[in-house]
Backbone as CSV, one residue per row, in Angstrom:
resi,resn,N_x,N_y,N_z,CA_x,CA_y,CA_z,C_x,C_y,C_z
1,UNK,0.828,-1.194,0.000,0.000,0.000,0.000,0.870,1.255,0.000
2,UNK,1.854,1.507,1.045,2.615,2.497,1.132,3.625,2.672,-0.276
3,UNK,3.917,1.231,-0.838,4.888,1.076,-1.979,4.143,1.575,-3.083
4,UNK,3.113,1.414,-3.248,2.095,1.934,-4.522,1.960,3.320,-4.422
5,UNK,1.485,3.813,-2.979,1.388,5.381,-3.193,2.605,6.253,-3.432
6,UNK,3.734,5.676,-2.793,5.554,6.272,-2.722,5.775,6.068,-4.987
7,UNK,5.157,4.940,-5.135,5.412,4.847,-6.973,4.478,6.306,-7.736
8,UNK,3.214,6.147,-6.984,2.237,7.369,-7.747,2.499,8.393,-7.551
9,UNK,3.048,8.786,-6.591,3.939,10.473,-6.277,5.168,10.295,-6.714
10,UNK,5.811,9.385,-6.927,7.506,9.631,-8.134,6.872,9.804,-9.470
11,UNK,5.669,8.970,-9.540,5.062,9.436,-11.040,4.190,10.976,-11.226
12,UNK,3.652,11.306,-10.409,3.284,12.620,-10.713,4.215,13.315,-10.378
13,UNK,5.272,13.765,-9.789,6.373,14.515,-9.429,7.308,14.271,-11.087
14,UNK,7.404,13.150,-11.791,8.444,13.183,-12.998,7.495,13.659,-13.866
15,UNK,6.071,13.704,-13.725,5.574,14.451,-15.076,5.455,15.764,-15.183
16,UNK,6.185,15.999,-17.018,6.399,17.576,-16.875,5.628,17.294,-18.249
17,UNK,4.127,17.097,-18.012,3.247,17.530,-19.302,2.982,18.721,-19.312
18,UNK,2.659,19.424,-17.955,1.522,20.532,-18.115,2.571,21.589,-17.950
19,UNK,2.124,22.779,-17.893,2.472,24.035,-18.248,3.311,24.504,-16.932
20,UNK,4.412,24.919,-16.973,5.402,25.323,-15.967,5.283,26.643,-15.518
21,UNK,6.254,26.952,-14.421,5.635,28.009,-13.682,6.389,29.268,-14.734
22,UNK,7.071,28.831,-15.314,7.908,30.060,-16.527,6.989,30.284,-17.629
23,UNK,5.682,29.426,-17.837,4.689,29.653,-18.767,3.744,30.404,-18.351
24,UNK,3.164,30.185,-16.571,2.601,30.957,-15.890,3.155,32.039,-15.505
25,UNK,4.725,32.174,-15.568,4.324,33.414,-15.124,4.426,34.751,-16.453
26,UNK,4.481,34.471,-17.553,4.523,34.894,-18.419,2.902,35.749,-18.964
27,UNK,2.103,34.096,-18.791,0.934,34.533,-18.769,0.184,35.819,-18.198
28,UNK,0.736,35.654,-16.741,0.289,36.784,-15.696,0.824,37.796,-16.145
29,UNK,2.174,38.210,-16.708,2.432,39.395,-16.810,1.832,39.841,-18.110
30,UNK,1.654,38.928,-18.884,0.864,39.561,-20.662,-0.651,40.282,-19.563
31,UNK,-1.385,39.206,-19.105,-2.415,39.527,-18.293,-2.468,41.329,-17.822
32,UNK,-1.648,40.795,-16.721,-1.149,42.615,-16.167,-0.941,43.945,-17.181
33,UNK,0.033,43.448,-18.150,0.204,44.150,-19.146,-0.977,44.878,-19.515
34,UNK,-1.885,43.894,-20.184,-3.175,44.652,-20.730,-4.027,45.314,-19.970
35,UNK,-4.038,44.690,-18.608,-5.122,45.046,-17.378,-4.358,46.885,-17.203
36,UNK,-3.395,46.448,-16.951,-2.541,48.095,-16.510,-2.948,49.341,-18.330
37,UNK,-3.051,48.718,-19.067,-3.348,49.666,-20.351,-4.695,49.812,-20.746
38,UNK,-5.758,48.759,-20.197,-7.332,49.412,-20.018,-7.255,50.430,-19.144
39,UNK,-7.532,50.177,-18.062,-7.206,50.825,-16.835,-7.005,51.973,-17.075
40,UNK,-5.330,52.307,-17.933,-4.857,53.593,-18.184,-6.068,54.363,-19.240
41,UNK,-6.361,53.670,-20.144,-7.058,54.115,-21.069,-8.538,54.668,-20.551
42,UNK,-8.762,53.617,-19.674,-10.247,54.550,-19.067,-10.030,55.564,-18.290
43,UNK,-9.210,55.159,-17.103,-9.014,56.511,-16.812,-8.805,58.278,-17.868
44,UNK,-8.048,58.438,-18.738,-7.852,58.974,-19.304,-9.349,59.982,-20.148
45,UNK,-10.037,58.312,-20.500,-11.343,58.736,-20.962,-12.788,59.034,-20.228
46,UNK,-12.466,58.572,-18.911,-13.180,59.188,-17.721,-12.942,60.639,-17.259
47,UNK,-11.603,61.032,-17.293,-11.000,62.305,-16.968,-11.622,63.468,-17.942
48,UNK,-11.840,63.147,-19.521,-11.897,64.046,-20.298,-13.424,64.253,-20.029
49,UNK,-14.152,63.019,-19.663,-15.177,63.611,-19.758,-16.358,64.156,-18.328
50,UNK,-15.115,63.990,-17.476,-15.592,64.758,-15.973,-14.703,65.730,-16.417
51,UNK,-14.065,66.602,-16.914,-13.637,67.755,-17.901,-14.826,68.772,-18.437
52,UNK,-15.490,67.673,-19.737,-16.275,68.253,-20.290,-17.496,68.439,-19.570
53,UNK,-18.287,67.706,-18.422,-19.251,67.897,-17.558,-19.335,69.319,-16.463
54,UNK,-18.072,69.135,-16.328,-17.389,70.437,-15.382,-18.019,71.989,-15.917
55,UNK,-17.331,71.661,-16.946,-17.271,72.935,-18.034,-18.648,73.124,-18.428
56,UNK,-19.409,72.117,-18.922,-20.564,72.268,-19.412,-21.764,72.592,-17.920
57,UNK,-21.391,72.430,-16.648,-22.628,73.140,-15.689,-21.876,74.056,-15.887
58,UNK,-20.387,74.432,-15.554,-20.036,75.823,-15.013,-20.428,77.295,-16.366
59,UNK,-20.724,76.896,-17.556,-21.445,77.720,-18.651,-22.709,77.292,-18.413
60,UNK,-23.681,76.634,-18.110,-24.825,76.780,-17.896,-25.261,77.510,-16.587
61,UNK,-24.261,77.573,-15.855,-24.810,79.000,-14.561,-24.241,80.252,-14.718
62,UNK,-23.387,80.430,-16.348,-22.907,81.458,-15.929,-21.309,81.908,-15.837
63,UNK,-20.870,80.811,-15.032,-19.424,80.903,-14.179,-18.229,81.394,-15.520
């Protein structure tokens, strides 16, 4: 019993099918990458247009 489970953990420990942590972490940073350049981009396009809202009460009272 102990000899079978000590064989099935040398066998999942030697398999290198799946995707390594140098694939993951690659992933994450493409990930980040894009997350950090929406982000930038909305902000930017949120800004212009609490800009144009600003502007547009402060000429409708006047200011």
């Amino acid at each position: 019993m102990i000899q079978r489970f000590l064989n099935k953990t040398r066998e999942f420990l030697a398999d290198d099918s799946g995707p390594t942590a140098v694939e993951y972490a690659i992933m994450l940073a493409l990930i980040t990458a894009v997350c950090v350049a929406s982000v930038s981009s909305l902000a930017t396009s949120v800004d212009q247009s609490f800009t144009t809202s600003a502007d547009t009460i402060a000429n409708a009272f006047g200011n």
